[in-house]
C-alpha positions as CSV (number, residue, x, y, z in Angstrom):
1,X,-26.1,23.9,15.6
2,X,-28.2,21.7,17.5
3,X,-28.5,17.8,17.1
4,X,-31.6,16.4,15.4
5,X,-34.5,15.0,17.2
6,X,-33.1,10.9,16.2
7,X,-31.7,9.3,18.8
8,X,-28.0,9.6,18.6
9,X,-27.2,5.8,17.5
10,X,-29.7,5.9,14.7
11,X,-28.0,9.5,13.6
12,X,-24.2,7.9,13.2
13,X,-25.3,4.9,11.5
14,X,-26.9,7.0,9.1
15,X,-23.9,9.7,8.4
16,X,-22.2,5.9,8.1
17,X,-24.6,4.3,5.2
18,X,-24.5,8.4,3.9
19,X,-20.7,8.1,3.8
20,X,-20.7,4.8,2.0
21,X,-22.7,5.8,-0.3
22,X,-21.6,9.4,-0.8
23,X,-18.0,8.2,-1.4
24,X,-18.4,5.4,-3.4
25,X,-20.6,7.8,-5.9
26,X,-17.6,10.7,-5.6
27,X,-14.8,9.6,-4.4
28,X,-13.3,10.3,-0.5
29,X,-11.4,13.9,-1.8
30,X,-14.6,14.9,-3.7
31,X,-17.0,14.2,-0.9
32,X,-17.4,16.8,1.5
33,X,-18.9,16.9,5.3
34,X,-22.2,19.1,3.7
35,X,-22.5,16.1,1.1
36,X,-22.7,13.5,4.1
37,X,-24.8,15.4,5.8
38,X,-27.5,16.2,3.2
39,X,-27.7,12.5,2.7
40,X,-27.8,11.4,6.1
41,X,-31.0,13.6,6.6
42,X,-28.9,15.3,9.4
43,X,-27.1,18.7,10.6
44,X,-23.3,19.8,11.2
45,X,-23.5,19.9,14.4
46,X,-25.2,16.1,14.5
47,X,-22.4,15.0,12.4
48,X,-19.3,16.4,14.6
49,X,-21.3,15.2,17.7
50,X,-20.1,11.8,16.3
51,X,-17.2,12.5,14.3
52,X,-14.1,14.8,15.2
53,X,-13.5,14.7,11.0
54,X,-13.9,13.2,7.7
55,X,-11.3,11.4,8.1
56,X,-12.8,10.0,11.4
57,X,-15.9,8.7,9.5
58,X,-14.2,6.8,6.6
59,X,-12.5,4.9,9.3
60,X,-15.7,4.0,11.4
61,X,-16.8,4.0,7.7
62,X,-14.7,0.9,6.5
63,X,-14.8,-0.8,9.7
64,X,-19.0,-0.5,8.8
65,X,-18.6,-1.5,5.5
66,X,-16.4,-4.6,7.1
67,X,-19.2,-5.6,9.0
68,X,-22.3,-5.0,7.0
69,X,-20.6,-7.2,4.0
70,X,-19.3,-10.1,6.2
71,X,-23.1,-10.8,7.5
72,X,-24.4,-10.3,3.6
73,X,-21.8,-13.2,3.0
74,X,-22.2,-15.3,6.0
75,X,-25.6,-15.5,5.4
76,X,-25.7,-15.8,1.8
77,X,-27.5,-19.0,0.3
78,X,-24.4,-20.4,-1.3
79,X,-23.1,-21.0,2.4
80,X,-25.0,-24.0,2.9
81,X,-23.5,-25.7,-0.6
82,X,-22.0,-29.0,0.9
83,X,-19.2,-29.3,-1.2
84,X,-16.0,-26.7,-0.8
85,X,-15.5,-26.6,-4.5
86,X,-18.6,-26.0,-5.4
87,X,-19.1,-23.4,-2.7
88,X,-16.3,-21.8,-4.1
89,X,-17.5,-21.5,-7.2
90,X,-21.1,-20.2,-5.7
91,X,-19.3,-17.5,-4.3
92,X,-18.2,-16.5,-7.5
93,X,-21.6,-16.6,-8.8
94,X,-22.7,-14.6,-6.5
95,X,-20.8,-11.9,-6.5
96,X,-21.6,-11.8,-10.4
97,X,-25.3,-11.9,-9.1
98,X,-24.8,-8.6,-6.9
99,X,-23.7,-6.1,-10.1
100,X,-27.1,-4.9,-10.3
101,X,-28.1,-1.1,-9.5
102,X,-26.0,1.9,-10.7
103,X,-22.5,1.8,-10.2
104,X,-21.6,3.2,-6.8
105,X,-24.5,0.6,-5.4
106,X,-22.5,-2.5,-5.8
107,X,-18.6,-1.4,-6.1
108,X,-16.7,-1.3,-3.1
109,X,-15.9,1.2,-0.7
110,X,-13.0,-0.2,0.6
111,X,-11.6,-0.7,-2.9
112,X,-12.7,2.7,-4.0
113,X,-11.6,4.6,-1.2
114,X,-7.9,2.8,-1.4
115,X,-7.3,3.5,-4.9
116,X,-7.3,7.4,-4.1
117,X,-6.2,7.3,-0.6
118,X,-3.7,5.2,0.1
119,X,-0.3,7.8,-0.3
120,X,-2.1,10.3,2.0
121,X,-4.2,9.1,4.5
122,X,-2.8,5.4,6.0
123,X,-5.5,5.2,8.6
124,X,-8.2,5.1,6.0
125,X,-5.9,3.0,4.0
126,X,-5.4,0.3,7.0
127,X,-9.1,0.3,8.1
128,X,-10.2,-0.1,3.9
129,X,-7.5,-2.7,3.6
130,X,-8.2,-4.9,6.9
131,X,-12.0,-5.5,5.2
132,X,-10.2,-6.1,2.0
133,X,-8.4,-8.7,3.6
134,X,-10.9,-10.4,6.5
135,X,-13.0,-11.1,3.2
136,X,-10.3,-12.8,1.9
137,X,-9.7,-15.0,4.6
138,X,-13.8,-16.0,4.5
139,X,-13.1,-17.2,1.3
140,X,-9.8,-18.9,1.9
141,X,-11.3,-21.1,4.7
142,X,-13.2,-22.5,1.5
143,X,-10.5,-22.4,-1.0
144,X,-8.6,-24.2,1.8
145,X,-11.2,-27.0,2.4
146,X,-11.3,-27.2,-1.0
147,X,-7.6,-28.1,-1.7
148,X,-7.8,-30.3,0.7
149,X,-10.2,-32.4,-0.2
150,X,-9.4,-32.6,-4.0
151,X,-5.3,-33.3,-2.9
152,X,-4.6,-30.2,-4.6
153,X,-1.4,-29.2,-4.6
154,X,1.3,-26.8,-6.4
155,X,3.1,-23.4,-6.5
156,X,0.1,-21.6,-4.8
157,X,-1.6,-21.5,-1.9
158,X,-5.7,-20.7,-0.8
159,X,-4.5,-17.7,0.2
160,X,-3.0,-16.4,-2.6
161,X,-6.2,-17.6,-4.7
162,X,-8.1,-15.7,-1.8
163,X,-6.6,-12.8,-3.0
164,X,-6.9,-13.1,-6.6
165,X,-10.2,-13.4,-6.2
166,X,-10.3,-9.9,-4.7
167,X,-7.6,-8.2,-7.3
168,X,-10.1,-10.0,-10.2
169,X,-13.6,-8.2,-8.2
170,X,-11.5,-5.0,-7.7
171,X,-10.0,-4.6,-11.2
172,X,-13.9,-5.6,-12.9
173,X,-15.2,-2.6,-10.6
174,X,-12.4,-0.5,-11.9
175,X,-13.3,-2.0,-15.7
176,X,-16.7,-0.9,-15.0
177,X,-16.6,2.3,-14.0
178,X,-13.9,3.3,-16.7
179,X,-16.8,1.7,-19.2
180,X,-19.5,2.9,-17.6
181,X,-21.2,-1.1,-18.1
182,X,-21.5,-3.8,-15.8
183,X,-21.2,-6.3,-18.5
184,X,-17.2,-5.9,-18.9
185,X,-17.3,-6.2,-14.6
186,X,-19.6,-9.8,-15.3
187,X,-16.9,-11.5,-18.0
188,X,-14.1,-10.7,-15.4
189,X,-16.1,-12.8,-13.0
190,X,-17.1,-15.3,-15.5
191,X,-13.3,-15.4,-16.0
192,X,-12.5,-15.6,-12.6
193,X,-14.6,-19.1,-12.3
194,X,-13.3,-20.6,-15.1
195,X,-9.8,-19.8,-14.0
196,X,-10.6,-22.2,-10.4
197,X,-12.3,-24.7,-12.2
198,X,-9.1,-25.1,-14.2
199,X,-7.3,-25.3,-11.3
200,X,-9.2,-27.9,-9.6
201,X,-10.2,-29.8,-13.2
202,X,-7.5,-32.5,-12.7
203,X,-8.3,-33.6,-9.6
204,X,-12.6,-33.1,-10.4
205,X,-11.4,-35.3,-13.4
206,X,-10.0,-37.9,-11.7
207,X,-12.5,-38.4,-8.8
208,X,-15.0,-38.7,-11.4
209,X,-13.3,-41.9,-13.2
């Protein structure tokens, strides 16, 4: 089949945002190499002009993903909150702020594409779980900044927060699909910040007096 008439960069980063969006609305097993196509406006031949497989494309499609969320974050308005704690706690917020749309507009496709994938294709399952975990490290730099200016100290570390974070955001995407509601994914969050501001509330608490 031939190519289309868009230039060939413009064509893959389509069959990419198709992909994302395609899987995260069916599911990787469900989604076919038609179903990409259709929604990347493109042909067959177009798409295996960029990609020997499926398989190929989720993993240019999570390294995508990777990139496309870590600029949304790094240029997010809570960035430029002074204090760590409170930026923290922005980040939070803000994640609660992005459950608008239908589902499969603001749940993962890292987290989605793991949860069915991750006995049977490892490649997908390293590339999904290396921007699971570079976002964790963006928001343990300001966990860690954090801790250290409040002298917290204890059993756990900002990276292990870091990752709750992420298991609390996966686990309300998975509570919100299940239920069909954002709401349920929203008290999670609320959850999630009341949960750090606990954890930081002694040392708040004492700065204050």
């Amino acid at each position: 089949m031939p190519l289309t008439a868009e230039p060939p960069s413009n064509t893959k980063t389509n069959l990419l945002e198709a992909a994302l969006a395609v899987v995260r609305a069916k599911g990787y097993s469900a989604t076919t190499v038609d179903d990409i196509c259709q929604a990347a406006g493109v042909s067959k031949g177009a798409f295996f002009h960029h990609f020997k497989s499926k398989e190929e494309l989720a993993i240019e499609a999570a390294r995508h993903w990777g990139a496309a969320t870590s600029g949304l974050f790094a240029s997010a308005p809570y960035r430029a909150v002074p204090d760590p704690l409170d930026r923290v706690l922005a980040y939070v917020d803000f994640r609660k702020a992005l459950l608008q749309g239908e589902l499969p507009e603001y749940t993962c496709f890292a987290g989605t594409t793991i949860q069915e994938v991750y006995g049977t294709h490892p490649l997908i399952r390293e590339a999904c779980e290396k921007t699971i975990t570079d976002h964790a490290a963006f928001v343990e730099a300001d966990i860690a900044e954090a801790m250290r200016k409040y002298r917290i100290t204890g059993d756990w570390t900002a990276q292990s927060l870091a990752f709750y974070t992420q298991a609390v955001i996966q686990g309300a995407f998975i509570l919100a699909k299940a239920q069909q509601n954002s709401a349920v994914a929203a008290d999670c969050i609320n959850h999630l910040r009341r949960y750090i501001e606990m954890l930081f509330s002694p040392a708040k608490t004492k700065e204050a007096a």
